[in-house]
VOGU-3710 file (C-alpha; in Angstrom, 3 decimals, decimal comma):
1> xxxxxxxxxx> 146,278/96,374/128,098  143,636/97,027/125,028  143,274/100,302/123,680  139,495/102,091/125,063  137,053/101,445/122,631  135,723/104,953/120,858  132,120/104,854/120,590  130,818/105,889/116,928  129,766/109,185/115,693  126,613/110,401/117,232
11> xxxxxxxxxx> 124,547/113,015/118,237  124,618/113,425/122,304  122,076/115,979/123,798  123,100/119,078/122,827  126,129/117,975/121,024  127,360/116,503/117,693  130,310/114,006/118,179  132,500/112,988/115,415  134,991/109,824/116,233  137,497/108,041/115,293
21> xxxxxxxxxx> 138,625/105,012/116,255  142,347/104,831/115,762  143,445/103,172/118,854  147,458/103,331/118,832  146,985/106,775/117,365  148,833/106,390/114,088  147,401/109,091/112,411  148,986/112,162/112,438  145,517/113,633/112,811  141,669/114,024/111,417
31> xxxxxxxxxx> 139,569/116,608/110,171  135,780/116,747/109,379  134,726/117,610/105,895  131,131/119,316/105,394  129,224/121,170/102,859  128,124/123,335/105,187  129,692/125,782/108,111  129,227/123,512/111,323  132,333/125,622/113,007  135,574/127,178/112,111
41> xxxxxxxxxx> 137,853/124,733/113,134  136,841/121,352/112,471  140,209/119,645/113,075  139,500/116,273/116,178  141,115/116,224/119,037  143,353/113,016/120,168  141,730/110,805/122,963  141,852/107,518/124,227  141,274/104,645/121,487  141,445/107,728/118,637
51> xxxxxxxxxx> 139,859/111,035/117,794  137,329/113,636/118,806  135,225/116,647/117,595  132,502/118,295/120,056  130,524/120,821/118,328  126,847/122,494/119,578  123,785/120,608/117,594  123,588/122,103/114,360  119,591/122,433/113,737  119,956/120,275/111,098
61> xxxxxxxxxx> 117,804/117,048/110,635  120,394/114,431/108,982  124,450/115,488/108,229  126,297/114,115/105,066  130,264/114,418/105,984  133,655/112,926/105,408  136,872/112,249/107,662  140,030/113,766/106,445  143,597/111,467/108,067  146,279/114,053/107,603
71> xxxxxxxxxx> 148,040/112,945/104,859  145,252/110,475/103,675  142,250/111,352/101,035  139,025/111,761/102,404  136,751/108,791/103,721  133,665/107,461/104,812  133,551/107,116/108,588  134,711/103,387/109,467  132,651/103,534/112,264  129,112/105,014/110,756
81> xxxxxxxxxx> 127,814/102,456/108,937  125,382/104,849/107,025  126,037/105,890/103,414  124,717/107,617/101,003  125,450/108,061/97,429  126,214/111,034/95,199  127,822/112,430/91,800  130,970/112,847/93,786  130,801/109,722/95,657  129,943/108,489/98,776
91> xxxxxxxxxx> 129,066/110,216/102,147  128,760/109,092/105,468  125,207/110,026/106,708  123,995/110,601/109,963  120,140/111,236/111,017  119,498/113,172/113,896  116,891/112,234/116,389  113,559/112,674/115,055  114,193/112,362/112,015  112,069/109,893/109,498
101> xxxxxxxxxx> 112,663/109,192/105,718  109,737/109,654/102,928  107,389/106,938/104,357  106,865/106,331/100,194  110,430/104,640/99,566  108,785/101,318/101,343  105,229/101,792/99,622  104,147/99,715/96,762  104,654/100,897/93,658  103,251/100,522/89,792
111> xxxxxxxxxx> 105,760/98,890/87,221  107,556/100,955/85,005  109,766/100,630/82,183  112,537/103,001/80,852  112,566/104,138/76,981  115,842/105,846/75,971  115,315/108,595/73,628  118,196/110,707/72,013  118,366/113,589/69,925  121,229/114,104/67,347
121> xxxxxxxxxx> 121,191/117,608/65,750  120,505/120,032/67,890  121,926/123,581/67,588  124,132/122,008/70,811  124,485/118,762/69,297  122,940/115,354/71,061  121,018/115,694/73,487  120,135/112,098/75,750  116,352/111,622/77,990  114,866/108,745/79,246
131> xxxxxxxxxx> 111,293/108,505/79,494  109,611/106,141/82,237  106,149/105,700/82,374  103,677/102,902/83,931  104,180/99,563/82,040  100,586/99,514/81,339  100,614/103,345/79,975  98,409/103,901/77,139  97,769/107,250/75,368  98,359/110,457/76,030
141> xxxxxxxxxx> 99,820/111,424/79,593  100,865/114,113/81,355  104,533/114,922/81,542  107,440/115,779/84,192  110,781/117,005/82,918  113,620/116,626/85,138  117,338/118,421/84,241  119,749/116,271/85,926  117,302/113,115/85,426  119,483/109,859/85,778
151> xxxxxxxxxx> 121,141/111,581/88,748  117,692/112,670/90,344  116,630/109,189/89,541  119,865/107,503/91,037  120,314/109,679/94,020  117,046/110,615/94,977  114,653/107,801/93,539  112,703/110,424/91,457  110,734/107,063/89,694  110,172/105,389/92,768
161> xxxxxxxxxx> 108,212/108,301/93,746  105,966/108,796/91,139  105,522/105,222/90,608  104,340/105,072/94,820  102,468/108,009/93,812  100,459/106,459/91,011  99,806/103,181/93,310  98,673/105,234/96,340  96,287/106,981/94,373  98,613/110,619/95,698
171> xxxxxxxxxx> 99,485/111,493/92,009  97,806/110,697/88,314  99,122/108,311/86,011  102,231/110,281/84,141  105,489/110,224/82,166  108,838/111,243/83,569  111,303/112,431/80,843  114,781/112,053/82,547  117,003/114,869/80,792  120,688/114,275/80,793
181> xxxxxxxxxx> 122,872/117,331/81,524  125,474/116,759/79,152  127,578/120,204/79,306  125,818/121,093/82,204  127,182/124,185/83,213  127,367/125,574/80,236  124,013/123,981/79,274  122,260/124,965/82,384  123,671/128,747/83,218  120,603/130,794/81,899
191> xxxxxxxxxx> 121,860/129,494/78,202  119,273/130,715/75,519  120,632/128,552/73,215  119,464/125,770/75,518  116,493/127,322/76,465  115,775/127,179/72,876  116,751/123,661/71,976  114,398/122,310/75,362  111,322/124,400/74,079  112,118/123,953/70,234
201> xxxxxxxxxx> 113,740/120,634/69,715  113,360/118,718/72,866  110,237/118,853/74,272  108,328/118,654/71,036  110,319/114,956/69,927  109,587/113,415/73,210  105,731/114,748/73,204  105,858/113,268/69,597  107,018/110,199/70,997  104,649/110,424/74,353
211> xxxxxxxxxx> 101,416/112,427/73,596  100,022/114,415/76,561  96,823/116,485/76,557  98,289/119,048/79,539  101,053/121,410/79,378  103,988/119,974/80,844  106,012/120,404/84,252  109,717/121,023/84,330  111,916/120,952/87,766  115,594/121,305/88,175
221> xxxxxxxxxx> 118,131/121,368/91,226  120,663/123,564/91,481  121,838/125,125/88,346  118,856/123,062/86,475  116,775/124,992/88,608  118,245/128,115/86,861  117,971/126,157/83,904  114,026/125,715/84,702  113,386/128,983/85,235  115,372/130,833/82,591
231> xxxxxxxxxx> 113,165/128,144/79,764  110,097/128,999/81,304  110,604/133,058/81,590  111,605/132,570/77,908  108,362/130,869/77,260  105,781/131,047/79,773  103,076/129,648/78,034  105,077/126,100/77,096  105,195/124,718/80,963  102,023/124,080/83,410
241> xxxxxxxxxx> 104,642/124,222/86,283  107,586/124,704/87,699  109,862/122,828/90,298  112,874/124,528/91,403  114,685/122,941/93,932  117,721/125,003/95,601  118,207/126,938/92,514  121,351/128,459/91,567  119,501/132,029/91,658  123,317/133,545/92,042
251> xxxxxxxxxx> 123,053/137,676/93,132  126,492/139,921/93,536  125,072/140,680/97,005  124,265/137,351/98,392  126,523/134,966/96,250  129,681/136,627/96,251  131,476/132,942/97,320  130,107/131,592/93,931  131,721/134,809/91,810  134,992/132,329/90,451
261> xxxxxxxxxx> 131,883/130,418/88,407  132,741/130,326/85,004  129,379/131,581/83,808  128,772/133,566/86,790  128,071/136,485/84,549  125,612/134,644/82,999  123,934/133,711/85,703  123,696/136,968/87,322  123,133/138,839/84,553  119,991/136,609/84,406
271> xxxxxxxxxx> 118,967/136,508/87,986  119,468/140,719/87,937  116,937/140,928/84,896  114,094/138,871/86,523  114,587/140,498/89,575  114,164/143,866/87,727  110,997/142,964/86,032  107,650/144,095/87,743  105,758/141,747/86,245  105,348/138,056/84,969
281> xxxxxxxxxx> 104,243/137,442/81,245  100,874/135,942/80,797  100,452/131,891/81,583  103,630/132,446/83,852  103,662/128,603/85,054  102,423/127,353/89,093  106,517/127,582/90,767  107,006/125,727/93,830  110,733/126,287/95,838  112,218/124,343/98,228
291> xxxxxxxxxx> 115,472/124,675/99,750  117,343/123,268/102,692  117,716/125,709/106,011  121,237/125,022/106,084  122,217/126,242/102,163  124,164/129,200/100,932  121,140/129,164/97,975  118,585/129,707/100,793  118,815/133,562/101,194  118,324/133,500/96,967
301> xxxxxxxxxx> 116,104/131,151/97,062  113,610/133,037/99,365  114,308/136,333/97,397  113,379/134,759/94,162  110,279/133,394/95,604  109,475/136,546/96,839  110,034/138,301/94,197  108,016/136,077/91,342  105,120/136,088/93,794  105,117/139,569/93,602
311> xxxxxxxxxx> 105,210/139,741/89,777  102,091/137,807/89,851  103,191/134,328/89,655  101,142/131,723/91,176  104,534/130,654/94,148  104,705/127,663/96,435  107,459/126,878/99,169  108,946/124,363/101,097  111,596/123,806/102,914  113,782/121,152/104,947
321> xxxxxxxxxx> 116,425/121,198/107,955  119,207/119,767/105,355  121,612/120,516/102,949  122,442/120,922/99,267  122,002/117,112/99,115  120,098/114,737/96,795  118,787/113,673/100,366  117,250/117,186/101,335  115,459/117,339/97,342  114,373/113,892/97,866
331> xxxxxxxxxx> 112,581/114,672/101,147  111,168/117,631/99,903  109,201/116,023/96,846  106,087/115,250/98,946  104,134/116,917/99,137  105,660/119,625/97,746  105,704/117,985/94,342  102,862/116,032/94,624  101,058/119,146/95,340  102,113/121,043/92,012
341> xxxxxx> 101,358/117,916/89,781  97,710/117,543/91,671  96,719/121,292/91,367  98,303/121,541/87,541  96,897/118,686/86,327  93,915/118,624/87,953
//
């Protein structure tokens, strides 16, 4: 007699099901791995043909998650074909009903071509971009800077939407300088010595390189949304806006899971000062936040956007049913981002 086939993982109603198929049970048992607190006990259950987890619908609009096999390393579910890809590898995916991907990752888009640029002697040594811009670019332009650039580009197609963008007729013809980490955390913890080298050394070369006649837009995720702010409330008058998606805005009160950080000082320290000032300086740069529902950043995230609107600073917001995912930052780029760039550089 054949095992009972396990249907895949799915939502059901008003349930989230995690299988998995292991139909002569020789696994000693499974877990579900997730960035984000879907239960306390997220150990399957043995059933017919393999393994089980019932949990309520999370109000989330897509999952990323892994299967832990007692004994085994963590994998992609065998029976989700969805993946997705990320700095620590792959993830099984899983949209929930309803849900619909940026309708620009199947619009036409302008060509573009990729010009590496690096800088050798900074006070922190080389520092590695990558500038796209239309293949038919000519003159001056204005200018995005991402932090964590290849991997915004890789993960969440960062070109692709600008380039869709500048097709569609949604954003102007621009440059994207694609800023490599390197040290990142140490880099990108509210550093002054990189907040320095970005204002002093880095963006001057590439705007050298790629003239524009605006003042330029930087965005981060994460800790290079830190990173973001920290430059620009060093020197408010160098950026036209601000993207900060997620940002690492670490507190004692609300962050007290992050406190093993190795620059968590640093980073409160920071987040304490800004919080204590009353008011922005002069040309404080257009912010727009977004932030996943589900993410330990969100209560920070909505404090800090609270809080810089109050100093006077010009805030946007936005927000998505997700996760601390390249996924949920992806989603979250129109219009949020398209809506900076257009008002900025109008």
């Amino acid at each position: 007699m054949s095992a009972p086939h396990l249907p895949p993982t799915a939502v059901e109603g008003d349930e989230l099901v995690f299988r998995r198929a292991d139909p002569h049970h020789e696994l000693g048992g499974v877990r579900v791995w997730c960035d984000l607190e879907l239960g306390a006990d997220l150990a399957m259950t043995e059933v017919p043909g393999g393994w089980e987890l019932r949990l309520p619908r999370p109000d989330l609009d897509c999952l990323e998650y892994l299967l832990e096999p007692d004994g085994g390393s963590p994998e992609t579910d065998p029976g989700n074909p969805l993946r997705v890809d990320g700095a620590f590898g792959e993830h099984s995916w899983l949209p929930f009903p309803g849900y619909a991907a940026p309708t620009w990752l199947d619009e036409p888009a302008v060509e573009g071509v990729l010009t590496p640029v690096v800088l050798d002697d900074t006070a922190l040594g080389r520092v590695d971009a990558a500038v796209w811009e239309p293949a038919d670019a000519d003159g001056p332009l204005p200018l995005l800077l991402a932090h964590d650039g290849p991997e915004m580009d890789r993960f969440a197609h960062l070109t692709r939407y600008v380039a869709t963008g500048i097709a569609s007729g949604r954003l102007p013809a621009m440059r994207v300088a694609l800023l490599s980490p390197g040290a990142r955390n140490e880099r990108y913890a509210a550093n002054p010595a990189y907040a320095a080298v970005l204002v002093d050394d880095v963006l001057p070369a590439l705007l050298e390189r790629f003239p524009s006649d605006h003042r330029p837009v930087l965005s981060g995720q994460s800790l290079g949304g830190l990173a973001a702010l920290h430059a620009a409330w060093t020197s408010a008058a160098t950026f036209g806006g601000l993207f900060l998606q997620s940002g690492s805005f670490f507190t004692a009160e609300l962050d007290a899971q992050e406190s093993g950080f190795e620059f968590w000082g640093e980073v409160t320290g920071f987040v304490a000062s800004l919080l204590d000032a009353t008011e922005a300086a002069p040309g404080a740069p257009r912010t727009t936040l977004t932030c996943g529902t589900a993410e330990e950043n969100l209560a920070n995230n909505r404090l800090m956007a609270d809080h810089l609107r109050a100093t006077g600073v010009d805030v946007a917001w936005g927000e998505a049913r997700q996760g601390h995912t390249w996924t949920c930052w992806r989603d979250l780029l129109d219009p949020h981002l398209t809506d900076l760039l257009r008002t900025v550089w109008a």
